[in-house]
C-alpha positions as CSV (number, residue, x, y, z in Angstrom):
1,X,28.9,178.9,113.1
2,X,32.3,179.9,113.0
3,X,32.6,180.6,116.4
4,X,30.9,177.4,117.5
5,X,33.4,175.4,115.7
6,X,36.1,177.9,117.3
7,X,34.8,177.2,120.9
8,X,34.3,173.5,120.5
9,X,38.1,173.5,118.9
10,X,39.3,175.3,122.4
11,X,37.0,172.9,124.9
12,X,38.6,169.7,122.7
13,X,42.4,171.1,123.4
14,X,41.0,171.9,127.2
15,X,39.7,168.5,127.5
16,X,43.4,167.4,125.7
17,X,45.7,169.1,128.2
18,X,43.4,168.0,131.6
19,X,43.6,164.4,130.0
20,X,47.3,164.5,128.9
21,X,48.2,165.9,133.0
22,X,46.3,163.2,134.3
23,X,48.0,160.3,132.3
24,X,51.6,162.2,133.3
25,X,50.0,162.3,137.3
26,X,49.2,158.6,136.9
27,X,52.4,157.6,134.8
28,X,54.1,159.4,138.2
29,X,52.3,157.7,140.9
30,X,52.7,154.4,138.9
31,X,56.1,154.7,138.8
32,X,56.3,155.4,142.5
33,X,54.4,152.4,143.1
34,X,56.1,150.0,141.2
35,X,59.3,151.2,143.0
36,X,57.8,150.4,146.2
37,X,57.0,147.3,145.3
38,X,60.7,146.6,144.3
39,X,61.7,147.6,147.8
40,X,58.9,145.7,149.6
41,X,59.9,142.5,147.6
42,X,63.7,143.1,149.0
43,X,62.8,143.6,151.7
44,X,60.5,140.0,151.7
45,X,63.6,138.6,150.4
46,X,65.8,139.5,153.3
47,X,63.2,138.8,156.5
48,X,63.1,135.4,154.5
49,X,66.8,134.9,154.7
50,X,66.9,136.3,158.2
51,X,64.1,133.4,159.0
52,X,66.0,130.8,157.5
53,X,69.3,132.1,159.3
54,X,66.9,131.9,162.8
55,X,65.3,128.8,161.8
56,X,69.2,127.1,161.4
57,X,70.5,128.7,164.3
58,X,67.5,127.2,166.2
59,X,67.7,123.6,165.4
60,X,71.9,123.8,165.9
61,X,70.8,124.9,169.9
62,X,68.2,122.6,170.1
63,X,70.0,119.7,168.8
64,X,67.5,116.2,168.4
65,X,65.6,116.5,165.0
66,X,66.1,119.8,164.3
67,X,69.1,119.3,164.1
68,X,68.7,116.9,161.2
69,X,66.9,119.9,159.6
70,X,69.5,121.9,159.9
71,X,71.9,119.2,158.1
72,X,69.7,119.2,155.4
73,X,69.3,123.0,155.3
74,X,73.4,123.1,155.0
75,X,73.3,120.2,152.4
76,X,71.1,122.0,150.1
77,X,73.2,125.2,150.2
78,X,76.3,123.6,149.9
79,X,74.7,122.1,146.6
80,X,73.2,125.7,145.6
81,X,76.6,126.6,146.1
82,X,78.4,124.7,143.7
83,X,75.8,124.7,141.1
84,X,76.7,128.4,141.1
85,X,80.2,127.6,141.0
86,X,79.8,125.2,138.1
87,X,78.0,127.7,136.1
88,X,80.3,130.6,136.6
89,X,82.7,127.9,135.6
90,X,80.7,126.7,132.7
């Protein structure tokens, strides 16, 4: 009986370590993944700026009503500018 109890102590810690290597593999690759993500969403970030930047150059070539947008575009980051400026202010 002893030695049953002995075994089944040894499979339990067997069981522990397999466990406890697999929660550190998938703490690893989690923490990969989550990096990615953080460079994928920069990377969003910038080939969104890069559009807008397009979009504006765009409408100042065409001219006609884009070029209205592209007032507006200005506008609003003349505005975004000096809220930014306010609060560094503030």
């Amino acid at each position: 009986m002893l030695e049953d109890v002995k075994q089944k102590i040894k499979q339990l810690i067997s069981a522990y370590e397999k466990e406890k290597m697999e929660r550190e593999r998938l703490q690893t690759a989690l923490q990969k993944a989550e990096e990615q993500n953080e460079t994928y969403k920069q990377q969003i970030i910038e080939l969104e700026r890069q559009i807008d930047n397009l979009k504006l150059t765009e409408a100042f070539m065409a001219g006609g009503k884009d070029s209205t947008q592209a007032r507006k575009k200005i506008d609003s980051l003349i505005k975004e500018i000096d809220r930014c400026i306010s609060a560094m202010e503030g």
